[in-house]
C-alpha positions, 0 to 999 in steps of 0.5 A, a space after each residue: 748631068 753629063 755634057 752631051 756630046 755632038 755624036 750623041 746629038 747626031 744619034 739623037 736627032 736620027 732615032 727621034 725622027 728629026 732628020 736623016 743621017 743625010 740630011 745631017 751629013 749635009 749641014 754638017 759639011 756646010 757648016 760643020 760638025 759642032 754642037 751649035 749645028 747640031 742644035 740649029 737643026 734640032 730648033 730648024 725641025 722642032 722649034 725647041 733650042 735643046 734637047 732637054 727642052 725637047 725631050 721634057 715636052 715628049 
């Protein structure tokens, strides 16, 4: 299985519903726009540490 990358990650995370783009663009300007922050929202929202993880219990 192909590496997601981060772009994919944001798009994920808008058309679950986890978060909005603005909420999104606000973490990633604190702390910027890397894989790790996209997980720590995914895990902030969901509780679940990947989106494998996540997608699996849908």
């Amino acid at each position: 299985m192909p590496k997601t990358t981060v772009f994919e990650m944001w798009t994920l995370l808008e058309t679950y519903g986890i978060a909005t783009t603005e909420e999104i663009s606000l973490v990633t300007s604190i702390i910027g726009t890397t894989e790790k922050a996209m997980l720590d929202i995914l895990y902030s929202r969901t509780g679940y540490r990947s989106f494998e993880q996540f997608e699996e219990e849908m």
